[in-house]
C-alpha positions in Angstrom: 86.4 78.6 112.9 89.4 79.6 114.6 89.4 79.6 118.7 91.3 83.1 119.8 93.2 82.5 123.4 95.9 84.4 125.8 98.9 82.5 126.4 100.1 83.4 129.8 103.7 83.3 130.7 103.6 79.9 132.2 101.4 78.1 129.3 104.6 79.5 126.9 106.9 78.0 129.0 105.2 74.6 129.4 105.2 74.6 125.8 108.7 75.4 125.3 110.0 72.9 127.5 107.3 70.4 125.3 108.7 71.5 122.1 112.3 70.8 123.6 111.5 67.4 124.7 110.1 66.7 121.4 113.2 67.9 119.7 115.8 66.4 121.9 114.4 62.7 122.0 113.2 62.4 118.5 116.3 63.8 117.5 114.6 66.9 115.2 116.6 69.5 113.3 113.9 71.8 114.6 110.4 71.6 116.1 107.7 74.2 115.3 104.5 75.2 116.7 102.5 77.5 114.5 99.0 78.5 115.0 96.1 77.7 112.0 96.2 81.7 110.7 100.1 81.3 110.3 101.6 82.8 113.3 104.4 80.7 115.1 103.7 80.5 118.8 107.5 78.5 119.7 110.3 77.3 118.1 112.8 74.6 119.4 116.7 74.0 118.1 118.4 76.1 115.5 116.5 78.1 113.4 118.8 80.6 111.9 119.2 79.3 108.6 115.0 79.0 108.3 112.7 81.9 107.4 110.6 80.9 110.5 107.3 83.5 109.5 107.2 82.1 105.8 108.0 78.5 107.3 104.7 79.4 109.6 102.8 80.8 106.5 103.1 77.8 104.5 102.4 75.2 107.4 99.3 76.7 108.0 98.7 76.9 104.4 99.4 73.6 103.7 97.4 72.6 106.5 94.2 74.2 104.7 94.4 72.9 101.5 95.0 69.5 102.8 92.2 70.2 104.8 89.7 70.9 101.7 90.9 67.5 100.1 89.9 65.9 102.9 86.3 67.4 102.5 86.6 66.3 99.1 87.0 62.7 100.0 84.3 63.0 102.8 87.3 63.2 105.9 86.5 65.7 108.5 90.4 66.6 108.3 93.6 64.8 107.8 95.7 65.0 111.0 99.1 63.9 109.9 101.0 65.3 107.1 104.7 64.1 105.9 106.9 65.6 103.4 110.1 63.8 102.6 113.3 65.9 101.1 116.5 64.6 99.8 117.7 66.3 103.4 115.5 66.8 105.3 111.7 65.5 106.3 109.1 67.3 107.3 106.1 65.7 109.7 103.1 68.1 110.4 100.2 67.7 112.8 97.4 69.1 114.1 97.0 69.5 117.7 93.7 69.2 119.3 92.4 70.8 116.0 94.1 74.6 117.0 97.2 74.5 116.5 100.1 72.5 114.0 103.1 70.9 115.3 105.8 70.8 112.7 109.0 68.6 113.2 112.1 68.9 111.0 114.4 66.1 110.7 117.3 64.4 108.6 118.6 61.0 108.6 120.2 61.6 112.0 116.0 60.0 113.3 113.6 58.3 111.3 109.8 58.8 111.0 108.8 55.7 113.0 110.7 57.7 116.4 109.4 60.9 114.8 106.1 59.6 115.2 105.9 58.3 118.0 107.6 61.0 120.0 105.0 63.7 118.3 102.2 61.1 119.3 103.2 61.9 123.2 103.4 65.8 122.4 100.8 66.3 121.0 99.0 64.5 123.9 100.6 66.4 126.5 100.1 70.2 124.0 96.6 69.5 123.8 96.3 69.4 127.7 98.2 72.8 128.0 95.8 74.4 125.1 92.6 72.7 126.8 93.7 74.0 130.1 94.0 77.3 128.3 90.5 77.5 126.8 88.6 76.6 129.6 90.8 79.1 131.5 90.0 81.7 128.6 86.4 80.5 128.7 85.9 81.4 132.5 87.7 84.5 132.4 85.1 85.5 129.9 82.2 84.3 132.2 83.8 86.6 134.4 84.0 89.7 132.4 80.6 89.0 131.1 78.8 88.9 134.5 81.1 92.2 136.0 79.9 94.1 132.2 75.9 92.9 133.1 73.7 95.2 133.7 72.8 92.4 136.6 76.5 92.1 137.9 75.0 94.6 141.1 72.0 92.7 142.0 72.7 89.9 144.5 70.4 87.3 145.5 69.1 89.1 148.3 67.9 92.4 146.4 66.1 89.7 144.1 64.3 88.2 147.4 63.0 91.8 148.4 61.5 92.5 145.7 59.3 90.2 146.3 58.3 90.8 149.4 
């Protein structure tokens, strides 16, 4: 099941600046983020010679049917993917289970720096994305106790009636 949220303008730009950490130290082509229905949230480094939105599609794709392997062999999910090109390389990842993290790189890096710069970002993007949920989570408390019926009663009209 898929976790809906609202990405406010300073989450986006926490993430940006995440995405071009990522990019600049592991020395990525380009560094995606892409949520698990195929929409891409942020980009980082040059991206006009990709189709970003079919880029996105497949990700998430890919992401899915790698997923249903890994039911097949009793994994909950496989967390890591890597695709390597004549060019380029491709590592995907999951990030606290919402959203993939997709880093394209030539031989200007190498997976082992890859990898271990995508192990800090992803640590860091799933803090932004928790801090988002539980921010979405208590905005809905919120909504849900101004939309009850309740929302008007306070504690003191509760105490009279039982006077």
């Amino acid at each position: 099941m898929t976790s809906h949220f609202v990405m406010y303008e300073e989450e986006f730009r926490r993430i940006d600046q995440e995405l071009q950490n990522l990019r600049s130290k592991s020395n990525a082509r380009v560094v995606f983020l892409v949520d698990k229905n195929g929409q891409l949230i942020a980009s980082a480094g040059d991206t006009h010679d990709i189709d970003t939105t079919s880029l996105a599609s497949l990700t998430a794709g890919n992401i899915a049917a790698t997923g249903g392997i890994a039911k097949l062999l009793g994994e909950q999910e496989f967390t890591i993917l890597f695709h390597e090109g004549e060019k380029d390389n491709i590592n995907i990842s999951l990030v606290d289970n919402r959203v993939i993290l997709v880093v394209i790189f030539d031989n200007r890096s190498s997976i082992g720096l890859v990898r271990l710069r995508v192990k800090k970002a992803t640590e860091n993007l799933a803090a932004i994305f928790q801090e988002m949920a539980a921010k979405a989570e208590n905005e809905k408390l919120e909504h849900k106790l101004e939309d009850s019926p309740f929302a008007e009663i306070s504690d003191e009209d509760i105490d009279n009636l039982f006077k």
